[in-house]
C-alpha positions as CSV (number, residue, x, y, z in Angstrom):
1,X,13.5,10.8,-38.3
2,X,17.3,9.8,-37.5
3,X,16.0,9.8,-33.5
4,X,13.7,7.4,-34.7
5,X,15.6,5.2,-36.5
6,X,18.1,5.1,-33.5
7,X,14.9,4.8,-30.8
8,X,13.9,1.4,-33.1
9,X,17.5,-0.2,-33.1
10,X,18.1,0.1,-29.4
11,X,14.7,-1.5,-29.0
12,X,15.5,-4.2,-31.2
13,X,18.8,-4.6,-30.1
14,X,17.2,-5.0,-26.4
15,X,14.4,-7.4,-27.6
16,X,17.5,-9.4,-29.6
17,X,19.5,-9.6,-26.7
18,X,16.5,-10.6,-24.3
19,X,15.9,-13.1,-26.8
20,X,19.2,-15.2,-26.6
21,X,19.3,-14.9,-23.2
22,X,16.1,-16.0,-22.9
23,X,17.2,-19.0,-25.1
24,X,20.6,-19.6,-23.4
25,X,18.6,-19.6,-20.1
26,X,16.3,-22.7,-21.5
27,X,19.3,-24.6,-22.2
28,X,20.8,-24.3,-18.2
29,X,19.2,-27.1,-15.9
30,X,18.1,-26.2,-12.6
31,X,18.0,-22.6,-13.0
32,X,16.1,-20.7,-9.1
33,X,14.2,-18.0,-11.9
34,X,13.4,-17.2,-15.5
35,X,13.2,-14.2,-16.9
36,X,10.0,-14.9,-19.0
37,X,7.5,-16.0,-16.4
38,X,5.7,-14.4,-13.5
39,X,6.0,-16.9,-10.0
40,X,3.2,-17.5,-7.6
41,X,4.5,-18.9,-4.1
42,X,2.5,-19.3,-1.3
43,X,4.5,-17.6,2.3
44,X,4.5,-19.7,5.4
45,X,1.2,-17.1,6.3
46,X,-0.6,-19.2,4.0
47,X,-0.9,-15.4,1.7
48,X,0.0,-15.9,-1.6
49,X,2.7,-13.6,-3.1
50,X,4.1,-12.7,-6.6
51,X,7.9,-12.7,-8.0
52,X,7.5,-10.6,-11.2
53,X,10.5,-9.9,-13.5
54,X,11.2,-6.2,-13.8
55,X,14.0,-6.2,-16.7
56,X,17.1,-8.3,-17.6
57,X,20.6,-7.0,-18.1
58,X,23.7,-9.2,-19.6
59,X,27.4,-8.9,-19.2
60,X,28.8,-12.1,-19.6
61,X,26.0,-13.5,-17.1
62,X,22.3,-12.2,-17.0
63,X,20.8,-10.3,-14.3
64,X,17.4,-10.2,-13.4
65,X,15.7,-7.6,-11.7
66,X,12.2,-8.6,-9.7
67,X,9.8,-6.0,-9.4
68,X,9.4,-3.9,-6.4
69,X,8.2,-4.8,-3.3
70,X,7.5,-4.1,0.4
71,X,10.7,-4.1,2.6
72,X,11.8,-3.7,6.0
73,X,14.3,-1.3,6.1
74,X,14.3,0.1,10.0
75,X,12.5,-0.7,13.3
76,X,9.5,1.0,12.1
77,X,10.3,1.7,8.6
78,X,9.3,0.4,5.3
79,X,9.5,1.0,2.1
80,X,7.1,0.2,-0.9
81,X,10.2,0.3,-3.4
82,X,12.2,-2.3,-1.6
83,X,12.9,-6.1,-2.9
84,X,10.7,-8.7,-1.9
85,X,11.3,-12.4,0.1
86,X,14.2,-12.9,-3.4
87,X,16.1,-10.5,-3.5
88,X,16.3,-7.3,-5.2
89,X,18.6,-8.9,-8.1
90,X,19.8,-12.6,-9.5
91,X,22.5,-13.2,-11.1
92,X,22.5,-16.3,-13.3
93,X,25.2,-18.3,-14.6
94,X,25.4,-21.4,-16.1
95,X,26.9,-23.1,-12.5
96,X,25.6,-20.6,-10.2
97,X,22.8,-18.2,-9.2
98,X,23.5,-15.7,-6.8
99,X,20.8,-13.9,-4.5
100,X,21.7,-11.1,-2.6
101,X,20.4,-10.2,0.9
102,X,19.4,-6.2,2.4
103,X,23.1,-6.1,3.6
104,X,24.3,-7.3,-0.1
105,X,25.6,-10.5,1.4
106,X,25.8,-13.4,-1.1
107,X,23.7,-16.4,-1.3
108,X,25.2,-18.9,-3.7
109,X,23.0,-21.5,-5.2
110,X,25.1,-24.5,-7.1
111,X,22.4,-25.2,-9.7
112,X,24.9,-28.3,-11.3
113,X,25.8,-29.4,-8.3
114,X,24.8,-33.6,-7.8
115,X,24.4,-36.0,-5.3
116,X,25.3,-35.1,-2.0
117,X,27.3,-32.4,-3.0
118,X,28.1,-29.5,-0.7
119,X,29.1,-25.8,-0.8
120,X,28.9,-22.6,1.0
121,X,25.1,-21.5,0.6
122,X,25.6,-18.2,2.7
123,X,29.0,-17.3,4.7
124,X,30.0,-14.2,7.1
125,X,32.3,-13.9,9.7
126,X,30.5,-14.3,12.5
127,X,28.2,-17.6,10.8
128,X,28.2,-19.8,7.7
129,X,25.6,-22.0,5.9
130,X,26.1,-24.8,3.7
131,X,23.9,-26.5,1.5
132,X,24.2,-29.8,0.3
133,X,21.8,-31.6,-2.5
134,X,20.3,-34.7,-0.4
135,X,17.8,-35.5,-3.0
136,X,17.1,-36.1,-6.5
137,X,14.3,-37.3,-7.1
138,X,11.5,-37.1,-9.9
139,X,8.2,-35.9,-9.2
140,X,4.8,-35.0,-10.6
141,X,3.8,-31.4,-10.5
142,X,0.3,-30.0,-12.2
143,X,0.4,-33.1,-13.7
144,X,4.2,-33.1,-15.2
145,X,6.9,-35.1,-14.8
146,X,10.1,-33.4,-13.4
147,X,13.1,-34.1,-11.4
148,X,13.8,-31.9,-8.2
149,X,16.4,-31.5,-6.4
150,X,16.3,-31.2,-2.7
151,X,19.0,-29.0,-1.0
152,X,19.5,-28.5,2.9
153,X,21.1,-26.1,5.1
154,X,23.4,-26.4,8.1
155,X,24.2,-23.9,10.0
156,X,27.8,-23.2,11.7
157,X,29.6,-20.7,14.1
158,X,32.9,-19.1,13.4
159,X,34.9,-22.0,14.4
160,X,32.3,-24.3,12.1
161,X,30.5,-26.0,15.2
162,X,26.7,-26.4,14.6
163,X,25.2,-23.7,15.4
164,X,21.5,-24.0,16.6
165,X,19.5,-21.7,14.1
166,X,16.4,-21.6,12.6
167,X,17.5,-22.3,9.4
168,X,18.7,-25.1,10.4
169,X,17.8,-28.3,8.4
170,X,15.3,-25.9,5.8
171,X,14.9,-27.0,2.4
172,X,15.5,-25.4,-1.0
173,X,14.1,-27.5,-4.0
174,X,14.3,-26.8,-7.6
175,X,12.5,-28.4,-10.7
176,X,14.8,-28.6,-13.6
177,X,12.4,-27.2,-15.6
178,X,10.1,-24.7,-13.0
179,X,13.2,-23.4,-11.1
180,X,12.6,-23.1,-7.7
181,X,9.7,-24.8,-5.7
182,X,10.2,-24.4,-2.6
183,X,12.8,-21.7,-0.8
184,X,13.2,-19.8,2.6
185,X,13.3,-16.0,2.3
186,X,16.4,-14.4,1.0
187,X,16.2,-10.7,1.8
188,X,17.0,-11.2,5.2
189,X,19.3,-13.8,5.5
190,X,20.4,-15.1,7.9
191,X,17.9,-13.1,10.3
192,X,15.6,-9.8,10.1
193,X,17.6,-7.3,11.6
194,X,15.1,-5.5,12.9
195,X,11.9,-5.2,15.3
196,X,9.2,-7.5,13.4
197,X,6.2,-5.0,12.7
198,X,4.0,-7.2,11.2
199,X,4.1,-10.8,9.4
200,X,7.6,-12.0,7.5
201,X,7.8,-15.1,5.7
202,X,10.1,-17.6,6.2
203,X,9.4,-20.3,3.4
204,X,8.0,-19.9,0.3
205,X,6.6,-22.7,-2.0
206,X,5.5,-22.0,-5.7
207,X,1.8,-22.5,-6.1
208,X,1.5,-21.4,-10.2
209,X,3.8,-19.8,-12.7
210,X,2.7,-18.5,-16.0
211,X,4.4,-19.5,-19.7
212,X,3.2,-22.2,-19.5
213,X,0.0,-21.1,-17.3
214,X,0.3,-24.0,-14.3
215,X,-1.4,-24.1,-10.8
216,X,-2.7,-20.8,-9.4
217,X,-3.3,-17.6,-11.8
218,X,-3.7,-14.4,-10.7
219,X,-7.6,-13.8,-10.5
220,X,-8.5,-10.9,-12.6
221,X,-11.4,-8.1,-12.0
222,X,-13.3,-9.5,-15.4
223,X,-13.1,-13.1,-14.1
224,X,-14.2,-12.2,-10.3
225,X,-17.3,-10.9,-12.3
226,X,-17.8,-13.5,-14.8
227,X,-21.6,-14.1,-14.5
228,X,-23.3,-16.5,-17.2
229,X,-27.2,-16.5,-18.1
230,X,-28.8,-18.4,-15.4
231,X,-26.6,-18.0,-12.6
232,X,-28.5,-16.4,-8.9
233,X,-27.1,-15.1,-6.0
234,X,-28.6,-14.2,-2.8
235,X,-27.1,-12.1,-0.3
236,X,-27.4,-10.3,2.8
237,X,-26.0,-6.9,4.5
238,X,-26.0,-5.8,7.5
239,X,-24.9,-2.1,8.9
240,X,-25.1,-1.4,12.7
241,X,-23.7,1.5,14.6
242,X,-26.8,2.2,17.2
243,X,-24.2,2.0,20.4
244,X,-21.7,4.6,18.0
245,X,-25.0,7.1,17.8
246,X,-25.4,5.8,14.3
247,X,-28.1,3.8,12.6
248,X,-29.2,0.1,11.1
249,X,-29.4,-1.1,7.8
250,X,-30.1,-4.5,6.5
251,X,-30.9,-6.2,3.0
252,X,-31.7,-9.5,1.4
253,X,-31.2,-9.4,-2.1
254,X,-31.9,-11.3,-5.0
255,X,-29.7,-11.5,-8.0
256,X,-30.7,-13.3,-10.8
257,X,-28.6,-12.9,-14.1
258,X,-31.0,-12.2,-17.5
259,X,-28.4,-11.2,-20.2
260,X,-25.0,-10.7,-21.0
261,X,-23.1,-8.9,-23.6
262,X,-19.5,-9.1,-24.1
263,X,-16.8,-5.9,-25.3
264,X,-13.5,-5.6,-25.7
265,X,-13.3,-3.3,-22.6
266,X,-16.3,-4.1,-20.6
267,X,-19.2,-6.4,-19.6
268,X,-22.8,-5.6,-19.6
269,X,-25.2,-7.6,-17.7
270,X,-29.4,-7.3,-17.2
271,X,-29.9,-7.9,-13.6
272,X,-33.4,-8.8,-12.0
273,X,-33.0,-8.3,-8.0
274,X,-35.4,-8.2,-5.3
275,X,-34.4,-6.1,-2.4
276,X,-36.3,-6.3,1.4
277,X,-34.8,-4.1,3.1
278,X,-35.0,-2.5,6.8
279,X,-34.0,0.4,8.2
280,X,-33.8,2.5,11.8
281,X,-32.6,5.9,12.2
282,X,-31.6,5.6,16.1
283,X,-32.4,3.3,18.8
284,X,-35.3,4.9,19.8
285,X,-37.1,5.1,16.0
286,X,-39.0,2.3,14.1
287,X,-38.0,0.1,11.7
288,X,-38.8,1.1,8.3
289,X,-39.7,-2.0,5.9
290,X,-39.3,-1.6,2.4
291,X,-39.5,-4.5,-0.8
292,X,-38.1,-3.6,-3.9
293,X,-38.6,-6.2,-7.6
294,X,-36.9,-4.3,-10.5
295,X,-34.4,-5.0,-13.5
296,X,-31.0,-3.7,-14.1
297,X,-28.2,-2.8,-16.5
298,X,-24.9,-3.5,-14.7
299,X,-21.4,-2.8,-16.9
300,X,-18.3,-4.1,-15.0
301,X,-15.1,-2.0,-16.3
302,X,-11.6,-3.2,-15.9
303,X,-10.1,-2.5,-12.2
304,X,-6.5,-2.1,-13.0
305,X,-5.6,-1.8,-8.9
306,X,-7.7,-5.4,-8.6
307,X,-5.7,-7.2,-11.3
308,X,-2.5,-6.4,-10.3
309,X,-0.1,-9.5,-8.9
310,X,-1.0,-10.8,-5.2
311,X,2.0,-8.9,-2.7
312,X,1.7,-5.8,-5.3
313,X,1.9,-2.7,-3.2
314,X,-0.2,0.3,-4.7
315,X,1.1,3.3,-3.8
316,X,-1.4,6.4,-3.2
317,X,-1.4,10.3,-4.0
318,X,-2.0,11.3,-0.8
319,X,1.5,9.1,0.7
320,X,0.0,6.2,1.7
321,X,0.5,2.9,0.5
322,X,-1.6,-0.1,1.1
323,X,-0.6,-4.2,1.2
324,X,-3.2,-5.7,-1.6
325,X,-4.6,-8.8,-3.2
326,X,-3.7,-11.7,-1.0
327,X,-5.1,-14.4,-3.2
328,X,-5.9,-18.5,-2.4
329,X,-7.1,-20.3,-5.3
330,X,-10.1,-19.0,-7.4
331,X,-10.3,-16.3,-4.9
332,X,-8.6,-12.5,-4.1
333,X,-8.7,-10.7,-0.4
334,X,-7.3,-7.4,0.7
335,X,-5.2,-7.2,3.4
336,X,-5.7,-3.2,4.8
337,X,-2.4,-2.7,6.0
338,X,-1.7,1.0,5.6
339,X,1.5,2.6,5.7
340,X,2.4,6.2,5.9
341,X,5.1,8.3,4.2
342,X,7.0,9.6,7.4
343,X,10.1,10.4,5.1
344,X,11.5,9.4,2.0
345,X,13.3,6.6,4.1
346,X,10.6,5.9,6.3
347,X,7.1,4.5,5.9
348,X,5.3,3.4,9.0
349,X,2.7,1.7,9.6
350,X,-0.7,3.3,10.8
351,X,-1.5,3.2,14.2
352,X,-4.8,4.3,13.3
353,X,-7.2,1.7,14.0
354,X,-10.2,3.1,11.1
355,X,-7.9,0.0,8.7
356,X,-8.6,-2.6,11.4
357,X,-10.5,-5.6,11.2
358,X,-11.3,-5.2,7.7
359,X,-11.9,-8.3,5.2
360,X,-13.1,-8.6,1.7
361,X,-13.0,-11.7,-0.4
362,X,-13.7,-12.1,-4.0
363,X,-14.4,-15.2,-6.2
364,X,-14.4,-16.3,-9.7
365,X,-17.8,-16.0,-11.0
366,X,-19.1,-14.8,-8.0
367,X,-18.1,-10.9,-7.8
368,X,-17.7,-9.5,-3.8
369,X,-18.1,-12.9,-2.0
370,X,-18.2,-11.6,1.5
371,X,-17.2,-8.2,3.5
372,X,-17.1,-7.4,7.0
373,X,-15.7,-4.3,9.1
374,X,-15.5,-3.3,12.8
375,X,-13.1,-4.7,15.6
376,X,-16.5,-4.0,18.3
377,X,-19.2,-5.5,16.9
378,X,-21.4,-4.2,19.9
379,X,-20.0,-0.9,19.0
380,X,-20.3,-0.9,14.8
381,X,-20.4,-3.5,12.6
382,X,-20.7,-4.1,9.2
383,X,-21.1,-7.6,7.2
384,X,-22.2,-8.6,3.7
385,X,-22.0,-12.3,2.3
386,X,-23.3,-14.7,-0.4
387,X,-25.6,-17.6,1.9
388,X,-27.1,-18.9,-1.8
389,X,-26.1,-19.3,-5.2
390,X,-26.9,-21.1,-8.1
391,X,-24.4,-21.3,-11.1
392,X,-25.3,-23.8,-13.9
393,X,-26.7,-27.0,-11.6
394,X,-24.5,-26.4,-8.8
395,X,-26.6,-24.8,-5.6
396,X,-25.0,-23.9,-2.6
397,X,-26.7,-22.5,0.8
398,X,-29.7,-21.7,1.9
399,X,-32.1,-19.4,-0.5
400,X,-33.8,-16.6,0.6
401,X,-37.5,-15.9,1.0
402,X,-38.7,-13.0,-0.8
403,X,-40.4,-14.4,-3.9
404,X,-44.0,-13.5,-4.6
405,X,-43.9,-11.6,-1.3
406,X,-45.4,-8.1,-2.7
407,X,-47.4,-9.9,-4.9
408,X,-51.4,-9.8,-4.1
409,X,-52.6,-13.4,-4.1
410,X,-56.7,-13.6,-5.7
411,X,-59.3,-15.5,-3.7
412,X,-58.8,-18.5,-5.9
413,X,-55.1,-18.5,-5.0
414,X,-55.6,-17.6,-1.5
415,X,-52.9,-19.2,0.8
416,X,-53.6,-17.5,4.3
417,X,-56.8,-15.8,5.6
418,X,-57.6,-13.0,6.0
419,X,-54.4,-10.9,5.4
420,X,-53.9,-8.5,7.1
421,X,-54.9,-9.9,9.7
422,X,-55.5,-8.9,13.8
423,X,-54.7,-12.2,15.8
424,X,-55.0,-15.8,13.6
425,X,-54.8,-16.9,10.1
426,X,-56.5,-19.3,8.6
427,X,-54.6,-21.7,5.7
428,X,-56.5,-22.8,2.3
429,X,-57.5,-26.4,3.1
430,X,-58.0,-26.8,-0.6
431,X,-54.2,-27.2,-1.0
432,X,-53.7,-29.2,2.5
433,X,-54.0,-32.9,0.8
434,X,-51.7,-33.6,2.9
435,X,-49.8,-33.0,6.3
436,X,-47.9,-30.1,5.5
437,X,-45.5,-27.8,7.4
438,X,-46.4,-24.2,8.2
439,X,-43.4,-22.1,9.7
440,X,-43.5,-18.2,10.3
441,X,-40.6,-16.1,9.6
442,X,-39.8,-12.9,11.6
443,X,-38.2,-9.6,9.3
444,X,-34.3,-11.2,10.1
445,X,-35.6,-14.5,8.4
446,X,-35.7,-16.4,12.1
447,X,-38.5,-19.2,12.3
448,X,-40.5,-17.6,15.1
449,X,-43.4,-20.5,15.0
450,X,-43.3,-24.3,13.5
451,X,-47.1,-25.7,12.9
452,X,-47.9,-28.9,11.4
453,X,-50.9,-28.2,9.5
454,X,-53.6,-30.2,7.4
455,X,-57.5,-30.1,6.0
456,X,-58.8,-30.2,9.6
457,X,-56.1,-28.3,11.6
458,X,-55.9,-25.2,9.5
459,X,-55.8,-21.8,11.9
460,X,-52.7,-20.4,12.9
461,X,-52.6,-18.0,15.9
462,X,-50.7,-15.2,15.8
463,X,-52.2,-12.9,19.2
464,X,-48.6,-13.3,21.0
465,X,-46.6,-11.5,18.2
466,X,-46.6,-7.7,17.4
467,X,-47.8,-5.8,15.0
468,X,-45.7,-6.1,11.2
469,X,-45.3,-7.6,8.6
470,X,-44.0,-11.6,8.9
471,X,-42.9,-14.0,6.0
472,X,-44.4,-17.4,5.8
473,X,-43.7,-20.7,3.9
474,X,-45.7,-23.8,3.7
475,X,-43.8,-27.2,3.2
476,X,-44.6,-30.9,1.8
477,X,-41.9,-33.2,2.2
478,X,-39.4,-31.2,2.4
479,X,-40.7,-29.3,-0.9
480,X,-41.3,-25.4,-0.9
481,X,-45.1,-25.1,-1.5
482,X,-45.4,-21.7,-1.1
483,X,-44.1,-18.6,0.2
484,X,-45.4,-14.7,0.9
485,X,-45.9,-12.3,3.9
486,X,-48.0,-12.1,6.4
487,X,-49.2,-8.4,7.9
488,X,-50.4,-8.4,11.7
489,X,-52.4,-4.8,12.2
């Protein structure tokens, strides 16, 4: 019980000291970071990565500690627990922040500093970089007034002759109230050190914060899959791996959202789909045509990997760990770049090429948006994509054909005659008031034949194709009249 009692005072006496610095914090102008708030900036890669606050410590002036990140630490070496483009500490005063790079050089930020003002940003024996405040302006941003400060760096030799440099004339601006907007990379200042195995930013500008939620939010698993009542989606997929001694697949499916049902830790959905699918074993087998029209029950569970913070690295049980959740707006990719656990010290990046080439995209509202593997598509292949929706009365694409297409159609409904057929079709010229446009489909959803049709020029020929099953559609004015399938014996 005393353990206890001792375990709830420290806590409180953490929260209460997190509290007033949190406070005193509020009070500073122009402060680079706040503890309270995660940061969203998008990299000069156009990827969007995270700052995340890991803990706070004071002693006179408050330290903040970002969460881990993905570091270069070697020619060939990373490391998943390193500190990301900011540092792997702040220091915050009520004049001053200071960032530290992978050496443990200072950067020195003057956050009171005015008008043309000027002071050592970054200094070292062999180079040093002032900054000097050439702006001060006030802008709008997410639809808030604020001023920001503009700083610039020069760069200098030893003897304090400009010194031609990349950083060179780069901006750093900060929001009195948002901190920093816009900053080049800290970590390594004034250069990476090392052999450049794959992308590092060099500038940084915020995109969203949260507390108060502005601009860009991290896209979570729930709202990726945030279907309503109403809301369709066709899509199509495609598998091909005959060249690799593999097989063919491909679908078009139709998603059409019955019901929903909201819990606490879950949502269930009734689905209706159609599914045409075709399939070959090998190169030398047929193609096996199969339409399914069914309902489902769908429950989408939290994915706790999925809503972690774009830049996030997730680190695996079997030594691997894997770059995550670039994000752009309402929508999340993954970016497969593997690393392996050569050593404590050293994680390299994967020379096997089974992580190449990879890309999947998620949107709000719309679930798995599109997916595509393989670096040879002649070789293997793999794609899946949305090419319709409908969400509310917003349309987009192209819908697929499928409705009605298993359905049996009575005399008195009869579209096309006879079906199946041998060589021609004929089309009901009881529903042919009118000029109408008859096109034939083949099984990928190509027009294979375009007929203007009407009450006197009704038969369609169909000798030159094989034998299989075809889709059809008949058109008025650019208006869907009808739609089935079409089986040539």
């Amino acid at each position: 019980m005393h353990n206890l009692i001792l375990l709830d005072m420290k806590q409180f006496t953490s929260i209460f000291i997190l509290s007033c610095l949190l406070f005193t914090l509020s009070s500073f102008d122009y402060q680079t970071v706040y503890s309270h708030r995660n940061l969203l900036f998008e990299t000069s890669y156009h990827e969007v990565e995270a700052i995340l606050i890991d803990s706070v410590k004071y002693n006179g002036d408050s330290i903040i500690y970002p969460s881990k990140n993905i570091q270069i630490i070697g020619d060939n070496c990373s490391t998943p627990y390193g500190a990301s483009w900011i540092g792997s500490k702040i220091i915050i005063n009520k004049k001053w922040n200071y960032f530290f790079n992978d050496q443990n050089d200072t950067i020195k930020i003057k956050t009171d500093a005015r008008l043309k003002e000027s002071w050592d940003f970054f200094k070292r024996p062999d180079i040093t970089i002032t900054a000097s405040v050439e702006k001060w302006d006030t802008i709008t941003l997410w639809g808030i007034k604020d001023s920001l400060k503009t700083i610039v760096l020069h760069v200098f030799d030893m003897t304090m002759k400009p010194l031609p440099h990349k950083l060179d004339g780069k901006i750093i601006e900060i929001s009195k109230h948002f901190g920093l907007v816009s900053a080049v990379n800290f970590i390594y200042m004034p250069a990476l050190r090392f052999i450049q195995t794959y992308n590092v930013n060099e500038q940084c500008h915020l995109v969203g914060l949260t507390n108060p939620k502005l601009g860009i939010q991290n896209l979570t698993w729930f709202q990726a899959f945030d279907f309503q009542v109403g809301d369709e989606f066709h899509t199509t997929e495609i598998s091909n791996s005959f060249m690799a001694g593999g097989n063919y697949y491909s679908s078009k499916t139709i998603n059409k959202i019955l019901s929903r049902d909201d819990f606490n830790d879950s949502i269930h959905y009734k689905i209706e789909l159609e599914i045409l699918t075709q399939t070959k074993q090998n190169s030398t087998s047929d193609y096996v045509t199969e339409y399914k029209h069914f309902q489902k029950n769908v429950v989408v569970r939290r994915n706790e990997l999925f809503d972690k913070y774009p830049g996030v690295t997730i680190v695996s049980n079997d030594s691997t760990f894997v770059l995550l959740n670039i994000m752009k707006g309402e929508s999340k990719s993954t970016n497969q770049n593997i690393f392996h656990r050569n050593s404590d010290a050293c994680w390299q990046k994967s020379m096997i090429m089974d992580d190449a080439c990879n890309y999947i995209s998620y949107q709000r509202g719309f679930g798995l948006f599109y997916s595509s593997a393989g670096c040879w598509p002649e070789q293997i292949f793999y794609e899946y994509k949305h090419v319709y929706y409908k969400k509310g009365a917003t349309t987009w694409g192209v819908p697929l054909i499928l409705t009605g297409i298993n359905q049996p159609e009575t005399h008195s409904q009869m579209i096309v005659y006879p079906n199946p057929t041998n060589d021609k079709i004929f089309i009901n010229s009881e529903i042919l008031t009118e000029p109408s446009v008859f096109e034939l489909l083949d099984l990928r959803g190509l027009i294979i034949q375009r007929t203007v049709v009407d009450a006197s020029r009704n038969l369609i020929k169909l000798a030159n194709y094989s034998n299989g099953m075809y889709f059809y559609r008949l058109i008025n004015n650019g208006k869907l009249l009808k739609s089935g399938k079409i089986v040539k014996q």
